[in-house]
BAFI-3210 file (N, C-alpha, C; in Angstrom, 3 decimals, decimal comma, padded with zeros to 6 digits):
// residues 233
n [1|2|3|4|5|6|7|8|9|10|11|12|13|14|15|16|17|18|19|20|21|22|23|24|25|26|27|28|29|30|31|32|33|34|35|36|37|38|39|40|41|42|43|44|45|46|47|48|49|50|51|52|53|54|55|56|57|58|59|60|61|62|63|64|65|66|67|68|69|70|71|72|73|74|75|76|77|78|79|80|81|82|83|84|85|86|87|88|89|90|91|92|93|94|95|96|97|98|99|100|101|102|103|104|105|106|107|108|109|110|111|112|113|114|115|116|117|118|119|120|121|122|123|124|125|126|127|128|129|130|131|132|133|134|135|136|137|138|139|140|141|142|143|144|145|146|147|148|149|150|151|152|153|154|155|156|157|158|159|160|161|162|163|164|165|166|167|168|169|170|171|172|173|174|175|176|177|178|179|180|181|182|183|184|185|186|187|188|189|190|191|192|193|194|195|196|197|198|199|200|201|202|203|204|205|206|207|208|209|210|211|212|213|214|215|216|217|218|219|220|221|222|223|224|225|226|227|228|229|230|231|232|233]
n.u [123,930|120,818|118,479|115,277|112,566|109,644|107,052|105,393|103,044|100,110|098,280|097,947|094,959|092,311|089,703|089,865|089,520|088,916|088,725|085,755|086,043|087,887|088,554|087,966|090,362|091,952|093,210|093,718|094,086|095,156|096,465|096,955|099,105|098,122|096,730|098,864|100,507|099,983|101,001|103,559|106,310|109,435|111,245|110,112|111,155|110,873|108,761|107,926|105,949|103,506|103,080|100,675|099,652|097,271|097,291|095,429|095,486|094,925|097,343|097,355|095,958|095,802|098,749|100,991|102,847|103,208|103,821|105,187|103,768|101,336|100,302|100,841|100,539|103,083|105,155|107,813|107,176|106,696|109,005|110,485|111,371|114,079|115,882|116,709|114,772|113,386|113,774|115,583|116,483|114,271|111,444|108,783|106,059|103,547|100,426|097,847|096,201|095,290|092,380|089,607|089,547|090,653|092,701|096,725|099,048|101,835|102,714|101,516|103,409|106,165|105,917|105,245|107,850|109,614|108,453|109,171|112,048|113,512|115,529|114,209|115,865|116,497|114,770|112,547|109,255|106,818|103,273|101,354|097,856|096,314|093,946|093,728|093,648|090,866|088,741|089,291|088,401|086,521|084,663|084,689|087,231|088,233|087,341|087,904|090,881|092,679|094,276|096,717|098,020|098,745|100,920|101,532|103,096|104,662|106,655|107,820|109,285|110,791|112,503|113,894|112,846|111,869|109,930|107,368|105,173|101,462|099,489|096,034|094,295|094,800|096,332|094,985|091,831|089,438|086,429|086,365|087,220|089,207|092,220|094,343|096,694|097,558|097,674|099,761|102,158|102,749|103,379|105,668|107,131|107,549|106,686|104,729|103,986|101,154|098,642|100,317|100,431|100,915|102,150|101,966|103,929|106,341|106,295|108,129|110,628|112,211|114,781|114,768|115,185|113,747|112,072|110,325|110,375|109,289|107,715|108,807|106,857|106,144|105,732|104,310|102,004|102,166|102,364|102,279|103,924|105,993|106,484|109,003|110,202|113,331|114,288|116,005|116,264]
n.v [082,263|081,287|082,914|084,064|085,233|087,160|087,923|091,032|092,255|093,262|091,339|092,865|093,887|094,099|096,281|096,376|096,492|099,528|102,682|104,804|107,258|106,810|105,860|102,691|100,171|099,167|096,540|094,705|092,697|093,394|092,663|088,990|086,381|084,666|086,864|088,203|086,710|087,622|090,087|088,795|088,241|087,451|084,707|082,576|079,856|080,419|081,534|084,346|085,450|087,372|089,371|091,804|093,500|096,209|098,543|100,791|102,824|104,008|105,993|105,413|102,913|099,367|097,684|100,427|103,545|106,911|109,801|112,725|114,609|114,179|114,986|117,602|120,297|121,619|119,207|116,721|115,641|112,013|111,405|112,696|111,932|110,941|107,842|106,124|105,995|104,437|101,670|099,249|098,874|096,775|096,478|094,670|095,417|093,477|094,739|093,329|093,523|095,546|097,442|097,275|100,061|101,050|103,216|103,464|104,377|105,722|104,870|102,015|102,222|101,577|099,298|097,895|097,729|097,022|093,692|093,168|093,291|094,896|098,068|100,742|102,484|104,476|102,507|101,080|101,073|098,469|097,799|094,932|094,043|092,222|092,209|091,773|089,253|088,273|090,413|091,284|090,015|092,171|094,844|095,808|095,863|098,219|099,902|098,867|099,159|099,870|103,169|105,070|107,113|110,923|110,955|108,434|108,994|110,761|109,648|107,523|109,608|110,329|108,651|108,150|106,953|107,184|106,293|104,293|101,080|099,873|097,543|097,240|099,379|102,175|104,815|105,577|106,093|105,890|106,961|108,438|110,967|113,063|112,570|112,244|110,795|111,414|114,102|114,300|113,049|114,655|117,116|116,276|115,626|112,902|109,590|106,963|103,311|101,723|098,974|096,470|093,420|089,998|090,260|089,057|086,997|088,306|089,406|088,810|088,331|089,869|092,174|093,045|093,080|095,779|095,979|098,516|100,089|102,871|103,690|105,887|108,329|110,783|114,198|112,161|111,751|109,390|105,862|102,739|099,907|097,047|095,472|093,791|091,290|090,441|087,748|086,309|082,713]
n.w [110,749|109,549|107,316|107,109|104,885|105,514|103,891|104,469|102,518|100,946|098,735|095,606|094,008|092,144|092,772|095,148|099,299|100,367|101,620|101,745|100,324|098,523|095,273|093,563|093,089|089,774|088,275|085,448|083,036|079,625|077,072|076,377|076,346|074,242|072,330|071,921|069,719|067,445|067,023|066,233|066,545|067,648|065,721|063,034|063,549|066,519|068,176|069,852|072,597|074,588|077,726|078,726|081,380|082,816|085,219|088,013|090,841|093,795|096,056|098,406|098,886|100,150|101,033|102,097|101,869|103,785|102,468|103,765|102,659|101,772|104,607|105,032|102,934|102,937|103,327|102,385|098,974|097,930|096,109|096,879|099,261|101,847|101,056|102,737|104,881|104,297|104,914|107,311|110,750|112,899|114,902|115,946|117,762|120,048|120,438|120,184|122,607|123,176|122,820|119,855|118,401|120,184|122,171|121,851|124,223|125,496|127,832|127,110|125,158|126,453|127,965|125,959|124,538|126,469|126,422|123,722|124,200|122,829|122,762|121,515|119,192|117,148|115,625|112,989|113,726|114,237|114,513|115,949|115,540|115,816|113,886|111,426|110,294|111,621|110,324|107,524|104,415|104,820|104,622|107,312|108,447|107,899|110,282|112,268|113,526|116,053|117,505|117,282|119,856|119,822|121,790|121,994|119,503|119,981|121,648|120,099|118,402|120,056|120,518|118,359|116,585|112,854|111,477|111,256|111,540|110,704|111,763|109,236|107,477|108,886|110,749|112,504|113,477|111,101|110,639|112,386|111,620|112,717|113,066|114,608|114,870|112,489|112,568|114,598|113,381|111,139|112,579|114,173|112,461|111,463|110,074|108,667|107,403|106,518|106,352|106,525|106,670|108,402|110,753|112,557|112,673|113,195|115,986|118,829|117,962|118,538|117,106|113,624|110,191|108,285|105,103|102,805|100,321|098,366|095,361|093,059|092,319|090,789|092,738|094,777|097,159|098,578|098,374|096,741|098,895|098,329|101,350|103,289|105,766|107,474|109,252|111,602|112,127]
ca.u [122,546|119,915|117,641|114,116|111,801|108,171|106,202|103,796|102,240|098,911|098,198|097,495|094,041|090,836|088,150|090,447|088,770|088,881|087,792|084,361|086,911|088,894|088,574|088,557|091,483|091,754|094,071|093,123|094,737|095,278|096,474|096,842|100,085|097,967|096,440|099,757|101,039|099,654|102,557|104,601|107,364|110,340|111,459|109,869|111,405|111,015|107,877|107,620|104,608|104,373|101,141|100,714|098,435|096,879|097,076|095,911|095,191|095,261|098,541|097,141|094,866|096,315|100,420|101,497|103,659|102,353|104,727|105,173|102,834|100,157|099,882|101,200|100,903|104,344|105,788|108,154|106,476|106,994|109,844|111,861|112,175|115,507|115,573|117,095|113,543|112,103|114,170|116,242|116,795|113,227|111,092|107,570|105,339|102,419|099,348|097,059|095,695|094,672|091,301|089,293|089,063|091,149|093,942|098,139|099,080|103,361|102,706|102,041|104,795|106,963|105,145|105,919|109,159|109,987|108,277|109,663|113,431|114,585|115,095|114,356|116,720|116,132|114,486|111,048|108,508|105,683|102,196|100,543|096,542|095,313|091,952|093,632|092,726|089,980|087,947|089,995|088,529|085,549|084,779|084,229|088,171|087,994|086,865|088,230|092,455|093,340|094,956|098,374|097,765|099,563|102,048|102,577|103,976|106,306|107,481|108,684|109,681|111,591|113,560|115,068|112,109|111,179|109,011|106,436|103,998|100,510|098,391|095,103|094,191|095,355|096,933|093,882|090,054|089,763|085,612|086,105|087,823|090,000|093,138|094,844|097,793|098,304|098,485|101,434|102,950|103,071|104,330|107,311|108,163|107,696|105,310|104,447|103,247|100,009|098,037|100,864|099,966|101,095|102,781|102,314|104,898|106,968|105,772|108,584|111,219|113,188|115,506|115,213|115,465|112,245|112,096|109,134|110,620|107,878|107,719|109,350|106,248|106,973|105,313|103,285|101,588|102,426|102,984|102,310|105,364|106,258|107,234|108,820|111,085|114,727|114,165|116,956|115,310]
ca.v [081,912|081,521|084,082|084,081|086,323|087,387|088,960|091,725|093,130|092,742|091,422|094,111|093,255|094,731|096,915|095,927|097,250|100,968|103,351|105,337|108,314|106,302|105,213|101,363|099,915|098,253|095,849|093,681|092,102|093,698|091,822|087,864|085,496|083,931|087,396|088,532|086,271|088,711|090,258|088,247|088,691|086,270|083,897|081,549|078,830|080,837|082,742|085,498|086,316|088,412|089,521|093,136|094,591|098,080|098,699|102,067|102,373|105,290|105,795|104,808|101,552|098,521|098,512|101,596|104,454|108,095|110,711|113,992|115,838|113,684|115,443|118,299|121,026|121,854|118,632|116,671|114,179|110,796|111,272|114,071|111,251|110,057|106,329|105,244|105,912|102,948|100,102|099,317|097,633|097,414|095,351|094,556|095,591|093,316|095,498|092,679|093,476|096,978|097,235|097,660|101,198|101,762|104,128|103,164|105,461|106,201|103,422|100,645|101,811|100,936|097,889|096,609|097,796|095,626|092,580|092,983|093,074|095,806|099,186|101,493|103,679|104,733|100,936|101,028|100,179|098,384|097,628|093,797|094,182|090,931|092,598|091,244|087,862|088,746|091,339|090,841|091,168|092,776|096,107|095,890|096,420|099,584|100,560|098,587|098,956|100,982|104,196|105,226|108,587|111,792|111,086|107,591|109,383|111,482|108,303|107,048|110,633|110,871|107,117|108,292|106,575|108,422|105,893|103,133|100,739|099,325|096,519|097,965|100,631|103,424|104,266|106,385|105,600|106,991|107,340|110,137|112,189|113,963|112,081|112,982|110,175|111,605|115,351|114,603|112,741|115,925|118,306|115,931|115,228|111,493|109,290|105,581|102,391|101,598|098,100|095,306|091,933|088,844|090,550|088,171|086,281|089,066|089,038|087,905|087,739|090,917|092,699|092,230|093,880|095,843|097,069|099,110|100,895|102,872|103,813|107,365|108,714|112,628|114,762|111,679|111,839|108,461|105,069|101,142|099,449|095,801|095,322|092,690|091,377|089,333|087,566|084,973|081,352]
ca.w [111,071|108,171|107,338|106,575|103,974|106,217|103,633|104,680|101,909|100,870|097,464|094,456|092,313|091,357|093,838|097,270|100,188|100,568|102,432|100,774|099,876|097,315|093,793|093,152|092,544|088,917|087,896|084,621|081,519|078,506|076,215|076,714|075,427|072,691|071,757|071,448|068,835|066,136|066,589|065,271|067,135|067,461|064,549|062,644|064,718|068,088|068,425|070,897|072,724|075,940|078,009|079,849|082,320|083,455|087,040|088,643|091,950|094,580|096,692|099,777|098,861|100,334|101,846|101,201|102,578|103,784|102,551|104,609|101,904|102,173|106,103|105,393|101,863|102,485|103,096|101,103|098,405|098,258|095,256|097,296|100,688|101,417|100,437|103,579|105,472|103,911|105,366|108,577|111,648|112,946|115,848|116,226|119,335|120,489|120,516|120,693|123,556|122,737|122,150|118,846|118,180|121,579|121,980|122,192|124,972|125,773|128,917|126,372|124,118|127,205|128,264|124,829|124,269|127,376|126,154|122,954|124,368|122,219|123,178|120,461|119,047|115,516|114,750|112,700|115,137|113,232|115,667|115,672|115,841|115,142|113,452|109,801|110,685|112,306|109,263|105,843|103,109|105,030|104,977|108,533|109,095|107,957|111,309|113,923|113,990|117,263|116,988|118,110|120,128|119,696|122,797|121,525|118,445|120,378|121,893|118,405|118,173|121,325|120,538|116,977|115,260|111,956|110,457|111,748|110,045|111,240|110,920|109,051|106,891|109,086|112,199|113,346|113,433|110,365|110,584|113,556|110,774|113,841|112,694|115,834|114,715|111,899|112,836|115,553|112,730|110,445|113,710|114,215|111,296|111,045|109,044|108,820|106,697|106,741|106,301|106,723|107,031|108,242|111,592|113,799|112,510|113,993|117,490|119,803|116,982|118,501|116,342|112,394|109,105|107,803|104,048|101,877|099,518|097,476|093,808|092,443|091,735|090,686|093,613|095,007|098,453|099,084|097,841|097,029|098,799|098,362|102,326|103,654|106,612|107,036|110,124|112,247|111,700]
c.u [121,659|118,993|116,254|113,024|110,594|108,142|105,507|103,162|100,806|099,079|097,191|096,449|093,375|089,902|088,752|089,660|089,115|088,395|086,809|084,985|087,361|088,405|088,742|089,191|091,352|093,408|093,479|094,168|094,039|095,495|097,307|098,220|099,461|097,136|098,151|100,253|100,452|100,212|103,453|105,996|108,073|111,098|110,410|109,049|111,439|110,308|108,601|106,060|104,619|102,696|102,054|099,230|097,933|096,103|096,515|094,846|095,323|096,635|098,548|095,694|096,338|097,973|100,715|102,367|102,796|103,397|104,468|104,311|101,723|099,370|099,978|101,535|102,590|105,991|106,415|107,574|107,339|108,636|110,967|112,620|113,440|114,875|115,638|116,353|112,899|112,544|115,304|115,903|114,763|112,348|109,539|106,771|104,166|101,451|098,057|095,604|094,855|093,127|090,812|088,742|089,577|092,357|095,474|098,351|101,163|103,383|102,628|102,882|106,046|106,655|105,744|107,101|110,232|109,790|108,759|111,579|114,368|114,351|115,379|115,282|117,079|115,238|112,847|110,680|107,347|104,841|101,446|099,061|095,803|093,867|092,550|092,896|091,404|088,657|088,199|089,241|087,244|085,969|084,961|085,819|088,562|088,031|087,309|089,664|092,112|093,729|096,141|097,968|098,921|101,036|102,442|103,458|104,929|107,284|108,305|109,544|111,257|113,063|114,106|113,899|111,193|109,956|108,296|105,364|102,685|100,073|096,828|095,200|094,473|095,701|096,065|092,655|089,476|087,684|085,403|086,335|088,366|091,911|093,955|096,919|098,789|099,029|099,609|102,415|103,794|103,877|105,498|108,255|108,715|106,359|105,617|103,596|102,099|099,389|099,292|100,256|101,419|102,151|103,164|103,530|106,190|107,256|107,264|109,970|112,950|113,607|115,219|115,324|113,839|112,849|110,966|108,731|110,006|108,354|108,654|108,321|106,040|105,596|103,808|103,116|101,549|102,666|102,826|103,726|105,279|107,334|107,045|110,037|111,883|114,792|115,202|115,773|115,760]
c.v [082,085|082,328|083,577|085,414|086,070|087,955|089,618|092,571|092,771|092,359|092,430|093,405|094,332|094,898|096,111|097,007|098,512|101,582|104,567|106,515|108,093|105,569|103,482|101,263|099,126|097,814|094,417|093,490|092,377|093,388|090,019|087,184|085,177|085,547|088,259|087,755|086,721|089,367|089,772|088,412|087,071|086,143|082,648|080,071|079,033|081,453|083,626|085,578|086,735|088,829|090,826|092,874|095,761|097,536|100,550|101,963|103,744|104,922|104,870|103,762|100,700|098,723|099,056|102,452|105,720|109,075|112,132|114,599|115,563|114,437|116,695|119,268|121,509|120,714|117,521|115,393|113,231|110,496|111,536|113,255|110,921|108,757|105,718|105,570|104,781|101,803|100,254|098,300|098,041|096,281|095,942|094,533|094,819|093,997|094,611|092,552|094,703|096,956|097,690|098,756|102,280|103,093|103,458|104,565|105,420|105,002|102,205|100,747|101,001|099,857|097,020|096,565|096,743|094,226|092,060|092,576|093,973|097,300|099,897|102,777|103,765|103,579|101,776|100,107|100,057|097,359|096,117|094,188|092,759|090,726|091,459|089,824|087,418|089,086|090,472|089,812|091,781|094,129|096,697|096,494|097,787|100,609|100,014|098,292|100,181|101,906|105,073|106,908|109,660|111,387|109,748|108,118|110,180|110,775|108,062|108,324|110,805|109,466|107,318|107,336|107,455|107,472|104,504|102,180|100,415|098,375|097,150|098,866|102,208|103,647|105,394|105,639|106,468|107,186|108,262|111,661|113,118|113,635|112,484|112,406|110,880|113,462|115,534|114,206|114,068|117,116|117,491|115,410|113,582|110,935|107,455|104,649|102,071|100,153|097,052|094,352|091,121|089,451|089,863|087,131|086,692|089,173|087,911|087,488|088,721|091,887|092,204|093,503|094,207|096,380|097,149|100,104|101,585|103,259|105,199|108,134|110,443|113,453|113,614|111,654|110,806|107,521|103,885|100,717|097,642|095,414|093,995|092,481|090,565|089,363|086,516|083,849|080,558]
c.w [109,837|108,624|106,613|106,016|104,755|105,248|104,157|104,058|101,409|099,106|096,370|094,108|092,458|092,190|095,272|097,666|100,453|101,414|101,513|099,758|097,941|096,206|094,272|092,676|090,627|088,029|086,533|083,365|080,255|076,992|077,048|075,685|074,022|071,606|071,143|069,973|067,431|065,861|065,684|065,394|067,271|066,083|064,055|063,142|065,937|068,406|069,457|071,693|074,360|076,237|078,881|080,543|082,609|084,667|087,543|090,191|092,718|095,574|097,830|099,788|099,298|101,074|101,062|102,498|102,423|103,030|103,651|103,490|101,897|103,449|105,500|103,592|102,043|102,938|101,537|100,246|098,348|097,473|096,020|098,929|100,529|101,621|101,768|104,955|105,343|104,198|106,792|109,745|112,337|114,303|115,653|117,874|119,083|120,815|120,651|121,504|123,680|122,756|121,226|119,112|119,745|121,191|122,391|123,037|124,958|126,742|128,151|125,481|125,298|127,932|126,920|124,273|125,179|127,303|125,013|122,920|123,095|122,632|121,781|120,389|118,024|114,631|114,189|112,995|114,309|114,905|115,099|116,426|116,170|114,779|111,556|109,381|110,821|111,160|108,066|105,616|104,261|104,899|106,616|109,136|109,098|109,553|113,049|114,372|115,543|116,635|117,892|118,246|119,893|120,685|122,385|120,063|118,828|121,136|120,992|118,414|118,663|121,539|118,818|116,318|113,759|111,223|111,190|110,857|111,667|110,962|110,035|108,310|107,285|110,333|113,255|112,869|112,667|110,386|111,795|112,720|111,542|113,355|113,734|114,997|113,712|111,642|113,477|114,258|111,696|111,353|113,810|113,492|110,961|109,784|109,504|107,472|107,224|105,706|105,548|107,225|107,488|109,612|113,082|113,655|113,050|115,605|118,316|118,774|117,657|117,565|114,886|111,796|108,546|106,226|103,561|101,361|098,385|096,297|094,048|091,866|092,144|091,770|094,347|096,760|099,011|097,689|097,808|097,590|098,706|100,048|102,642|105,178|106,829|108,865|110,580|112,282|113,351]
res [x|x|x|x|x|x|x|x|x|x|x|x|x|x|x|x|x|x|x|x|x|x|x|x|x|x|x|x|x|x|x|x|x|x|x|x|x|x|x|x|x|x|x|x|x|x|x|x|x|x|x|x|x|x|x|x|x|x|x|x|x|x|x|x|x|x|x|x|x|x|x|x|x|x|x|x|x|x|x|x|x|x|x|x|x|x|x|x|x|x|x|x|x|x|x|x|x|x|x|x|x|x|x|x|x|x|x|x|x|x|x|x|x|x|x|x|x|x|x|x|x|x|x|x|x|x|x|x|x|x|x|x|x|x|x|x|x|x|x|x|x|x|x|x|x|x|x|x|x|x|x|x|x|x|x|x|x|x|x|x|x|x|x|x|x|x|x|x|x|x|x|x|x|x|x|x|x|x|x|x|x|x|x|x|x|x|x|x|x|x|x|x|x|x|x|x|x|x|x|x|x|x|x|x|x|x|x|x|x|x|x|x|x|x|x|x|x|x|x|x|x|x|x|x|x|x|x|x|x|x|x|x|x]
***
């Protein structure tokens, strides 16, 4: 059966939407192909010339991964995860219906686990909002994903899921500053991606392959990932 590449990452640049906390992102060009050729690199008969960039960005701007230290001073940073957290068999839940700024309760994890036709059992369970559509680029999304309650995280918990993504910048309402989502996450020892796109493409797909494998960055509290998903056509 052929396979198909879903991207869902957001694209990297310069001052993406944030939340008030975080640094602007900056991504700009450094040196340029034709400024390069002062170099002088190559031959003769074969120049050379080559362009860079400088990127820096905070862990958690845009898709990214949480690590356990991010929640938690004595969890482990983003370097010390095992690898084989960041990809796997994985299904998408319809959330849809949720409302902006509502709560995911344990009843719609099993409402959508049924509509989805997979029963979870270790898969990463990533949530469709349809605010991306919706906000993006506004600031306005900031504020209006749902938020997956404590007992839906012992759901995931309680089905062998260690890792989840969201649509949105976070998988709580992050202007309550209560973070409820992400304190269960730290007690059971899971974690999750945060602000995937393009999930609806997911929706109704079943079973696939998720990966969003983050950097190696030495004691980092998270992570840009490049996620994407290997779907049956």
């Amino acid at each position: 059966m052929a396979k198909k590449i879903i991207d869902l990452s957001l694209e990297i640049k310069s001052n993406m939407v944030c939340q008030k906390d975080f640094q602007s992102s900056v991504y700009v060009q450094l040196v340029s192909h034709e400024q390069s050729k002062a170099e002088k690199c190559g031959t003769p008969d074969d120049p050379f010339t080559s362009t860079w960039n400088y990127l820096a960005i905070i862990e958690h701007i845009g898709t990214h991964v949480d690590a356990y230290f991010h929640m938690s001073p004595d969890g482990l940073p983003i370097d010390r995860m095992p690898l084989d957290l960041f990809f796997g068999k994985a299904v998408c839940f319809d959330m849809s219906h949720i409302p902006e700024r509502g709560k995911i309760t344990a009843q719609d994890m099993e409402r959508a686990q049924e509509k989805a036709g997979v029963k979870v059992d270790g898969h990463i369970v990533l949530f469709y909002y349809g605010i991306h559509e919706k906000y993006f680029p506004s600031e306005e999304i900031l504020r209006r994903n749902p938020e997956i309650s404590p007992e839906a995280v012992k759901w995931l918990k309680d089905h062998g899921s260690r890792m989840h993504g969201v649509e949105g910048p976070s998988t709580d309402v992050m202007d309550t500053k209560l973070f409820p989502s992400h304190r269960a996450c730290r007690d059971l020892g899971v974690s999750h991606f945060e602000w995937l796109v393009n999930l609806d493409k997911l929706v109704g797909k079943g079973e696939f392959a998720f990966y969003g494998v983050p950097l190696k960055l030495k004691n980092g509290s998270g992570s840009p990932v490049r996620a994407y998903a290997v779907v049956d056509e």
